[in-house]
mmCIF file of the C-alpha atoms, coordinates in Angstrom:
data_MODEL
# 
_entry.id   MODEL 
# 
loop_
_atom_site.group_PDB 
_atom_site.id 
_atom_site.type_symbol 
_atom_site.label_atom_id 
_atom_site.label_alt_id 
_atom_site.label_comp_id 
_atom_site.label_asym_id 
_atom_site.label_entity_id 
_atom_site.label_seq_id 
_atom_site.pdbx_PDB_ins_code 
_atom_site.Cartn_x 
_atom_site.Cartn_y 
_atom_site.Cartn_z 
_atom_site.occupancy 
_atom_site.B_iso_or_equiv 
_atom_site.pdbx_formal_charge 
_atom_site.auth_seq_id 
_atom_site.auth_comp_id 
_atom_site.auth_asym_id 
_atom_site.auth_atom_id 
_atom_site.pdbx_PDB_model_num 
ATOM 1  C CA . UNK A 1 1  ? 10.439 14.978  28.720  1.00 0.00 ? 1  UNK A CA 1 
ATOM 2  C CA . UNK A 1 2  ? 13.725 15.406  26.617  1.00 0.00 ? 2  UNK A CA 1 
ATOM 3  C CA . UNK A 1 3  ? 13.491 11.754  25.144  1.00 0.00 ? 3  UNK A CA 1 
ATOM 4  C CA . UNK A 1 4  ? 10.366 13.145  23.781  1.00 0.00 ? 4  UNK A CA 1 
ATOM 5  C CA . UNK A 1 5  ? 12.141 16.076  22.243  1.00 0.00 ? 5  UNK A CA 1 
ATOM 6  C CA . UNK A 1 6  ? 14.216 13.727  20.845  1.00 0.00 ? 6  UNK A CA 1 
ATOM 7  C CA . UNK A 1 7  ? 12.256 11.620  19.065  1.00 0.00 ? 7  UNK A CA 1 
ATOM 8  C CA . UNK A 1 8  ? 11.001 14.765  17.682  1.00 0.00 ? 8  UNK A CA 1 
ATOM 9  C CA . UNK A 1 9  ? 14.322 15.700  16.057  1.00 0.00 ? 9  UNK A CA 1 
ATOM 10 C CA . UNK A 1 10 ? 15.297 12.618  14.879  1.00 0.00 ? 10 UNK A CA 1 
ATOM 11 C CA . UNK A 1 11 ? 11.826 11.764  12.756  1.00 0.00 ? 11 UNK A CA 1 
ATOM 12 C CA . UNK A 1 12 ? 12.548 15.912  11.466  1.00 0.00 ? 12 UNK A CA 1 
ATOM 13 C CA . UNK A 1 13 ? 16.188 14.509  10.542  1.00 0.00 ? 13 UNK A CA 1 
ATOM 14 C CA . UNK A 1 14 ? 14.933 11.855  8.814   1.00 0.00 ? 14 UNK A CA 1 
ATOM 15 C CA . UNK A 1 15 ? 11.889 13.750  6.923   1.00 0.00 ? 15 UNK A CA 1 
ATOM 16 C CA . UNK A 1 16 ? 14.962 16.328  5.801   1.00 0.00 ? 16 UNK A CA 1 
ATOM 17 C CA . UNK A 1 17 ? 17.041 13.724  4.969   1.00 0.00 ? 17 UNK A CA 1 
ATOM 18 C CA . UNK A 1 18 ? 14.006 11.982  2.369   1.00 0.00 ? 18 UNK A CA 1 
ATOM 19 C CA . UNK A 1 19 ? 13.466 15.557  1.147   1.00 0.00 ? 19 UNK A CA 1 
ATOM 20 C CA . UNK A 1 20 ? 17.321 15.958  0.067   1.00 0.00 ? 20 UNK A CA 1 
ATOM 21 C CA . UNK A 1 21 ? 17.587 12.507  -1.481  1.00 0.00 ? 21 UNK A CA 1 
ATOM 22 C CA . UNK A 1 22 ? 14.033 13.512  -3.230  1.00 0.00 ? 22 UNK A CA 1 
ATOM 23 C CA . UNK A 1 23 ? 15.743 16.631  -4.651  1.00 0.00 ? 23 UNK A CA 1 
ATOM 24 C CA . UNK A 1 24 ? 18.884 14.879  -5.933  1.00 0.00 ? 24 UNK A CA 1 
ATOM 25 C CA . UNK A 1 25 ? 16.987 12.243  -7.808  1.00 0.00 ? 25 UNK A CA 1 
ATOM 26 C CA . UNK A 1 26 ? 14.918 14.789  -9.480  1.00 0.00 ? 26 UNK A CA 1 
ATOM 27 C CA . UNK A 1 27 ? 17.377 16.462  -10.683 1.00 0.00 ? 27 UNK A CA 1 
ATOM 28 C CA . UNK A 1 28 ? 19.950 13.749  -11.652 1.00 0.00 ? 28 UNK A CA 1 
ATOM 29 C CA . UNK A 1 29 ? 17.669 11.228  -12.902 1.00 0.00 ? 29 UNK A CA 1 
ATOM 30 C CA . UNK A 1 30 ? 17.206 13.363  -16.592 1.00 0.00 ? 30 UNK A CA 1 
ATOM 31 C CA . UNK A 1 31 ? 21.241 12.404  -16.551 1.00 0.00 ? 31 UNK A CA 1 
ATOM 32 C CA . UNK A 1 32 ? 21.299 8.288   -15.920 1.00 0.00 ? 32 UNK A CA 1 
ATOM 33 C CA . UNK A 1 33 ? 18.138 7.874   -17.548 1.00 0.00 ? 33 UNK A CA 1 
ATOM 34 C CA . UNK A 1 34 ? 19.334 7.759   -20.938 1.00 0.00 ? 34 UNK A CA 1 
ATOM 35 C CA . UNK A 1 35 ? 21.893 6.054   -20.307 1.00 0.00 ? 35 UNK A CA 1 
ATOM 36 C CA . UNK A 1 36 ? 20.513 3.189   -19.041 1.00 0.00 ? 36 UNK A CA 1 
ATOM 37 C CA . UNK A 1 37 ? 17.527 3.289   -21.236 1.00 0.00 ? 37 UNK A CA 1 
ATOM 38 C CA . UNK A 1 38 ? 18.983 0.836   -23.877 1.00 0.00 ? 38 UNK A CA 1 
ATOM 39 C CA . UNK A 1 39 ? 22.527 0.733   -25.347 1.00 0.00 ? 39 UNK A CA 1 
ATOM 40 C CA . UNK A 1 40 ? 22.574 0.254   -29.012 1.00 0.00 ? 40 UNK A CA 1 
ATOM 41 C CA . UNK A 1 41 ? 25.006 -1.209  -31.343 1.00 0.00 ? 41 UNK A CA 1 
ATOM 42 C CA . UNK A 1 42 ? 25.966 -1.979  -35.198 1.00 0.00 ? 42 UNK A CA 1 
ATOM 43 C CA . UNK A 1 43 ? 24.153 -4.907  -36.117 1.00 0.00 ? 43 UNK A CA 1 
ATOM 44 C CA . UNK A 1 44 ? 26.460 -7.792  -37.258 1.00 0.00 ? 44 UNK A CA 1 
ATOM 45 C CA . UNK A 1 45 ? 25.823 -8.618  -41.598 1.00 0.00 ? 45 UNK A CA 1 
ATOM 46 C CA . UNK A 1 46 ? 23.449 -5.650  -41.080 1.00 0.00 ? 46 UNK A CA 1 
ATOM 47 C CA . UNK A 1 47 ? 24.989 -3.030  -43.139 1.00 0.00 ? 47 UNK A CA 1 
ATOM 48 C CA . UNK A 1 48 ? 25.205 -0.321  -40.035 1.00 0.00 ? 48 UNK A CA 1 
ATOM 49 C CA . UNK A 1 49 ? 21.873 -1.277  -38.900 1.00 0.00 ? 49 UNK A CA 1 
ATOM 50 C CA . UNK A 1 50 ? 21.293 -0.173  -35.290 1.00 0.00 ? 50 UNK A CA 1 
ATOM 51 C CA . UNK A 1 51 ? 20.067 -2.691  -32.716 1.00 0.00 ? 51 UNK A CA 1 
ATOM 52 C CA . UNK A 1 52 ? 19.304 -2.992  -29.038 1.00 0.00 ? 52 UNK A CA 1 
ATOM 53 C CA . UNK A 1 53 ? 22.741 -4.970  -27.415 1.00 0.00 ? 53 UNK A CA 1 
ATOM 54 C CA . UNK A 1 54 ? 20.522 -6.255  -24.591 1.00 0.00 ? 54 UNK A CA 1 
ATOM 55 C CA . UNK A 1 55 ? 18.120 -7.867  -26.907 1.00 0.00 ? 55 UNK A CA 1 
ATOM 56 C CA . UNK A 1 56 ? 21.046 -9.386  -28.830 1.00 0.00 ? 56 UNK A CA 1 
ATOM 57 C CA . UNK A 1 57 ? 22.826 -10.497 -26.099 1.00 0.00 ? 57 UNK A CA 1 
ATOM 58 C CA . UNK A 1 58 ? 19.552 -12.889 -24.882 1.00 0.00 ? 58 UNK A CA 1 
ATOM 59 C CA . UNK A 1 59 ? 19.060 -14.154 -27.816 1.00 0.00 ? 59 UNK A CA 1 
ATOM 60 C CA . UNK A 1 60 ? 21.887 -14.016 -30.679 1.00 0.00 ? 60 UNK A CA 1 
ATOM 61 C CA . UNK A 1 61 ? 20.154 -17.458 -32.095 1.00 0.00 ? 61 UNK A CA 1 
ATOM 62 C CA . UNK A 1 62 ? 17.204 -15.956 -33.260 1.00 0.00 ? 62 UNK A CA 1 
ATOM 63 C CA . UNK A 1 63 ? 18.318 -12.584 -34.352 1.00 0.00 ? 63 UNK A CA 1 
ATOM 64 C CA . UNK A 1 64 ? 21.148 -14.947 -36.859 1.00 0.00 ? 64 UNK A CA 1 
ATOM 65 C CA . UNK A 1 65 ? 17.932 -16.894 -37.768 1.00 0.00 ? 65 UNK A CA 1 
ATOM 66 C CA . UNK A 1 66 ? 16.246 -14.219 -38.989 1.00 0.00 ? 66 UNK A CA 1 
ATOM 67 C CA . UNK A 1 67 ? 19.037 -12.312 -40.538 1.00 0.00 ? 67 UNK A CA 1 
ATOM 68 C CA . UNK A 1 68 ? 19.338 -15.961 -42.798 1.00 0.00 ? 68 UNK A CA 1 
ATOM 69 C CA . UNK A 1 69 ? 15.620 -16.150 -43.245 1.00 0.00 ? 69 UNK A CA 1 
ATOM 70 C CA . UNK A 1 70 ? 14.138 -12.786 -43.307 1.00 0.00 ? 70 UNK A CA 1 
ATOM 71 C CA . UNK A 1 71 ? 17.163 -10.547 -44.033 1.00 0.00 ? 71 UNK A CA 1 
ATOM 72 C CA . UNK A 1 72 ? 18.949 -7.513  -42.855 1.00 0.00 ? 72 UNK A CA 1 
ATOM 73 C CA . UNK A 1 73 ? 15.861 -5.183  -42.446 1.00 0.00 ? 73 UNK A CA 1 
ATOM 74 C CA . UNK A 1 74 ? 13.946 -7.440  -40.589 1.00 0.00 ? 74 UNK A CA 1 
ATOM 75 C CA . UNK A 1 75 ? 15.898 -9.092  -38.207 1.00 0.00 ? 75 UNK A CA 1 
ATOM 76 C CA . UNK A 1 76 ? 17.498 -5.265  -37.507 1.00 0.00 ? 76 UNK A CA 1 
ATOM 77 C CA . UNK A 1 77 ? 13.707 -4.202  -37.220 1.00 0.00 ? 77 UNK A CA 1 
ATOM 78 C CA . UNK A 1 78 ? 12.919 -7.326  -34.781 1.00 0.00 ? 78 UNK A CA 1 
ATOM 79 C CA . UNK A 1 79 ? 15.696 -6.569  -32.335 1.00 0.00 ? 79 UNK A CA 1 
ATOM 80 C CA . UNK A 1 80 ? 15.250 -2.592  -32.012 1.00 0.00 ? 80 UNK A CA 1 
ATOM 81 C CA . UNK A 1 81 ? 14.543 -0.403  -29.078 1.00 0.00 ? 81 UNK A CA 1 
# 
């Protein structure tokens, strides 16, 4: 009858334990979120421009091609958030 106890305790552990870990994400997700939302950065021959550094960095070709073709404004435009 006792291993039956214990199964008890441990599934109550591990329902406690899920509960905790809930309650931590909740509150620290608000914190990391923005973070690793999107990083931003000056836009090179952009004048300041901001841009999203992950789209630059998987594709630099095309935001160069249309900073030659379209200009500042638009390739800026193209590659933010």
């Amino acid at each position: 009858m006792s291993s039956k106890n214990d199964k008890g305790v441990g599934g109550a552990v591990a329902v406690a334990a899920l509960a905790v870990g809930a309650v931590i994400s909740y509150f620290l997700w608000p914190v990391a979120a923005p973070a690793a939302a999107v990083v931003m950065m000056k836009a090179p021959g952009a004048g300041g421009l901001l841009i999203s550094r992950a789209a630059f960095v998987a594709n630099p070709q095309l935001y160069y091609s249309l900073l030659r073709t379209a200009g500042a404004a638009a390739a800026a435009a193209a590659f933010a958030a």
